[in-house]
C-alpha positions as a LaTeX table, in Angstrom:
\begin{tabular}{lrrr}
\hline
Residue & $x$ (\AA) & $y$ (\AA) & $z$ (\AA) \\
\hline
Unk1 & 20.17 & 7.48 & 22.43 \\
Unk2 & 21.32 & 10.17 & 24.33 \\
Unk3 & 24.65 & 11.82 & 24.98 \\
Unk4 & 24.68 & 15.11 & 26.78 \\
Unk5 & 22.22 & 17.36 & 25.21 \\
Unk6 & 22.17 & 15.44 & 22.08 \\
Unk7 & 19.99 & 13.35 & 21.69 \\
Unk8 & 19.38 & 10.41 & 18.22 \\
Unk9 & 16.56 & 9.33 & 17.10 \\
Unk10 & 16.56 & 5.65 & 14.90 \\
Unk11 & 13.75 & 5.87 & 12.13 \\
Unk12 & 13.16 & 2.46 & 10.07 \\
Unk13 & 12.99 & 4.04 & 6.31 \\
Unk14 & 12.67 & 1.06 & 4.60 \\
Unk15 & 12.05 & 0.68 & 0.61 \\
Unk16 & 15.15 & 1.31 & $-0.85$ \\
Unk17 & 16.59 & $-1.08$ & 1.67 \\
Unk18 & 14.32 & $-3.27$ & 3.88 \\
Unk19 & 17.09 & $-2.73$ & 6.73 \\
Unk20 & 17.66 & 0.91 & 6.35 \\
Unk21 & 17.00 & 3.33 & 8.97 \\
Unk22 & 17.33 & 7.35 & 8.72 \\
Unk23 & 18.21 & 9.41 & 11.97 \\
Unk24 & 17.11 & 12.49 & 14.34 \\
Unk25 & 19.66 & 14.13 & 15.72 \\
Unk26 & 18.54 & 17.15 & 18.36 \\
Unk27 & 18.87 & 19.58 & 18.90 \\
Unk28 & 20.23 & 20.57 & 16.08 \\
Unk29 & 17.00 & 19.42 & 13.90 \\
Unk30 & 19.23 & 17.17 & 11.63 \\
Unk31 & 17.31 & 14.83 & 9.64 \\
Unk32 & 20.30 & 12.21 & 8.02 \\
Unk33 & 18.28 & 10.05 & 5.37 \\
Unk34 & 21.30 & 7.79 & 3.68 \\
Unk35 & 19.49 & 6.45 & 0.69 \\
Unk36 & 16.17 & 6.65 & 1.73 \\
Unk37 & 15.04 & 10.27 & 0.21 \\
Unk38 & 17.13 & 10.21 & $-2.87$ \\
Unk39 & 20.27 & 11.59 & $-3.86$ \\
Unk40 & 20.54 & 15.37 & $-3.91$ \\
Unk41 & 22.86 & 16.81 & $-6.90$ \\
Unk42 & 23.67 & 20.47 & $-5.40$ \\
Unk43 & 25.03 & 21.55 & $-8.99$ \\
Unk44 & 21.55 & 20.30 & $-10.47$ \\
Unk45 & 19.57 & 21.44 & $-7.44$ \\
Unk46 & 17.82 & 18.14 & $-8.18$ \\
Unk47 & 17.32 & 14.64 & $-6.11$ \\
Unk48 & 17.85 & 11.43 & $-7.93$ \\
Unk49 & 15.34 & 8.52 & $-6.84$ \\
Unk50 & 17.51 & 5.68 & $-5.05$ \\
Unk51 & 15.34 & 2.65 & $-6.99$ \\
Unk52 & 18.14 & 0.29 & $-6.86$ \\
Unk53 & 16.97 & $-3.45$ & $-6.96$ \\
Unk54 & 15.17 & $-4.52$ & $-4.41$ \\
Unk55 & 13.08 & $-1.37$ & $-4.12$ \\
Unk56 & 9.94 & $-1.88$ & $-2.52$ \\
Unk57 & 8.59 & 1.41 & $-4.00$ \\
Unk58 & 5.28 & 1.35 & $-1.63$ \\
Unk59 & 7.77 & 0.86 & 1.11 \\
Unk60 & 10.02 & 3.84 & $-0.44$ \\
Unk61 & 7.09 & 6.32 & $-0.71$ \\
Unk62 & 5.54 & 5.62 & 3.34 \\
Unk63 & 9.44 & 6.38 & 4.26 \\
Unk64 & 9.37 & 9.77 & 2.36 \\
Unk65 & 6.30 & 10.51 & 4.21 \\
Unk66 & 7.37 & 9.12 & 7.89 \\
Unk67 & 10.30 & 11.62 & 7.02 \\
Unk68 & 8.19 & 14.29 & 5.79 \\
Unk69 & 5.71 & 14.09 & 9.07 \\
Unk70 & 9.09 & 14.85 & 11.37 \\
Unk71 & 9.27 & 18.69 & 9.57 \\
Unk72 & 12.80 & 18.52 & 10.26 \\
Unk73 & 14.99 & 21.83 & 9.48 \\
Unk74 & 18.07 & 20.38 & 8.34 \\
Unk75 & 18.65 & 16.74 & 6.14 \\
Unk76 & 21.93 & 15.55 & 5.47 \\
Unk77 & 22.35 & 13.86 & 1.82 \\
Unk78 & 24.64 & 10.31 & 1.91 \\
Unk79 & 28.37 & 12.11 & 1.24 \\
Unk80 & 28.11 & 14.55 & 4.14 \\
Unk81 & 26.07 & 17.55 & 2.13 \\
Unk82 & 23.60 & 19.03 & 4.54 \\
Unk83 & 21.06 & 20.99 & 3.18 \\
Unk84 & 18.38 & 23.16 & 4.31 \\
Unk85 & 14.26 & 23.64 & 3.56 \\
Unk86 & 14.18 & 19.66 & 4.26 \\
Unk87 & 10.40 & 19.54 & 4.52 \\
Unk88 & 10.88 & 21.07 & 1.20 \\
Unk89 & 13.04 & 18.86 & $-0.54$ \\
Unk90 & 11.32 & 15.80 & 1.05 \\
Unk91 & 8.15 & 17.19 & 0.28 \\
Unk92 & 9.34 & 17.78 & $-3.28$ \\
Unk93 & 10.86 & 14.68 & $-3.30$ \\
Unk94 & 7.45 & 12.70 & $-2.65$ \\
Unk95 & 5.56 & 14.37 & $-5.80$ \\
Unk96 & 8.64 & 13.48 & $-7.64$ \\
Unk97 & 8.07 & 9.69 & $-6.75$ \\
Unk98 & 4.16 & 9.74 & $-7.95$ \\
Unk99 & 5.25 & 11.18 & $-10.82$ \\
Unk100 & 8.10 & 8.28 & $-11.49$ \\
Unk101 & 5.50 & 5.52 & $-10.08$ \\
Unk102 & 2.93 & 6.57 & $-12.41$ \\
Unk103 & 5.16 & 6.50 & $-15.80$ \\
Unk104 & 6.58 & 3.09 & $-14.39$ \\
Unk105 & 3.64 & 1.60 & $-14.28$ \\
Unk106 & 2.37 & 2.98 & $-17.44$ \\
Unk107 & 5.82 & 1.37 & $-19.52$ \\
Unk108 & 5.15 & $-1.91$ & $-17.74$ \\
Unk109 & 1.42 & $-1.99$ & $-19.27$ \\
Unk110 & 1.96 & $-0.95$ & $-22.27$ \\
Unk111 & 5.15 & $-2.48$ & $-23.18$ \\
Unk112 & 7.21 & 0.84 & $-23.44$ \\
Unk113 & 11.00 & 1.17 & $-24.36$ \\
Unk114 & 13.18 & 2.77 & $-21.35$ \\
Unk115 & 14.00 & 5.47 & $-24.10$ \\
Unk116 & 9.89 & 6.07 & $-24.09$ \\
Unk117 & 10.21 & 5.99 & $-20.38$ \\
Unk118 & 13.01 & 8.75 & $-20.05$ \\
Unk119 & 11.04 & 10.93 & $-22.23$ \\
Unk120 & 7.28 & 10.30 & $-20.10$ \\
Unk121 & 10.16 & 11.52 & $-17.36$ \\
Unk122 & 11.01 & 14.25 & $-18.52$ \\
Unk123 & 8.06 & 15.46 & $-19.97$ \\
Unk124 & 6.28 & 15.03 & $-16.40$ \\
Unk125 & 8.54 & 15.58 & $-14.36$ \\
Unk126 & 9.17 & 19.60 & $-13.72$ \\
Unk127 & 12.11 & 19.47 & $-11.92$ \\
Unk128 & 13.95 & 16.65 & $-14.72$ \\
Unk129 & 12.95 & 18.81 & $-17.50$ \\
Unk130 & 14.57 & 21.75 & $-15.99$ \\
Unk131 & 17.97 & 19.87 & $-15.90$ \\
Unk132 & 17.62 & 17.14 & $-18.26$ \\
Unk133 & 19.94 & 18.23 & $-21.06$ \\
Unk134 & 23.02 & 18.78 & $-18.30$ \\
Unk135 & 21.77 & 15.46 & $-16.84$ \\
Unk136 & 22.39 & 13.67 & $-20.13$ \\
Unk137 & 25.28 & 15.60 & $-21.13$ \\
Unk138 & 27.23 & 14.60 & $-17.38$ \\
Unk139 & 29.61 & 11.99 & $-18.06$ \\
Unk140 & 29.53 & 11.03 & $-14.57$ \\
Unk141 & 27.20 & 12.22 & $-11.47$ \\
Unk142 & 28.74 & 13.39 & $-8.02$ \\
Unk143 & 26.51 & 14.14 & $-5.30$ \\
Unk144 & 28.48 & 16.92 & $-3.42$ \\
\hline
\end{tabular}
């Protein structure tokens, strides 16, 4: 859709949600991703997977990358935060969710605790570890 010289590009980003759709907007380079790249914490410099029920995570991951293939300058986080370095973040964002995949998997087969599961997290997980203490010691998390 066009309006003027802006101009909004619809992008299915399913995974999180199989009806959710991300957005373009030029020519600004504005890449708004609702729930379908996480949820960035700007006082943890850190994105939270969305894996809400009923995540499709193979659905999730293709998303990141449709988003990731666009190279767009700007993304704007659900709650109005727009951030720069999106390739960045999104890129970021993607090793973040083989990392997650990969200890998910490996609790389902062998039978692990989620308390086993947090700690495969944060061991692997570079960015977690960095933040994981004020993670845990939050009594509640706000995006913005």
């Amino acid at each position: 859709m066009t309006i003027s010289d802006v101009t909004v590009e619809v992008i299915h980003t399913p995974g999180h949600a199989s009806h959710h759709q991300s957005f373009i907007v030029e020519p600004w380079d504005i890449l708004i991703v609702g729930d379908a790249a996480g949820i960035y914490v700007r006082d943890l410099e850190y994105i939270i997977p969305t894996t809400m029920e009923p995540l499709r995570f193979d659905l999730y991951v293709d998303s990141v990358k449709k988003l990731v293939a666009r190279n767009p300058r700007y993304i704007a986080y659900t709650h109005h935060l727009l951030v720069p370095n999106a390739t960045d973040l999104l890129n970021r964002h993607l090793r973040q969710l083989d990392v997650w995949g990969k200890a998910a998997e490996e609790a389902v087969r062998e039978g692990l605790s989620v308390s086993d599961l947090e700690r495969i997290l944060a061991e692997r997980d570079q960015d977690l570890r960095r933040i994981y203490d004020r993670l845990r010691n939050m009594s509640s998390l706000s995006p913005v």
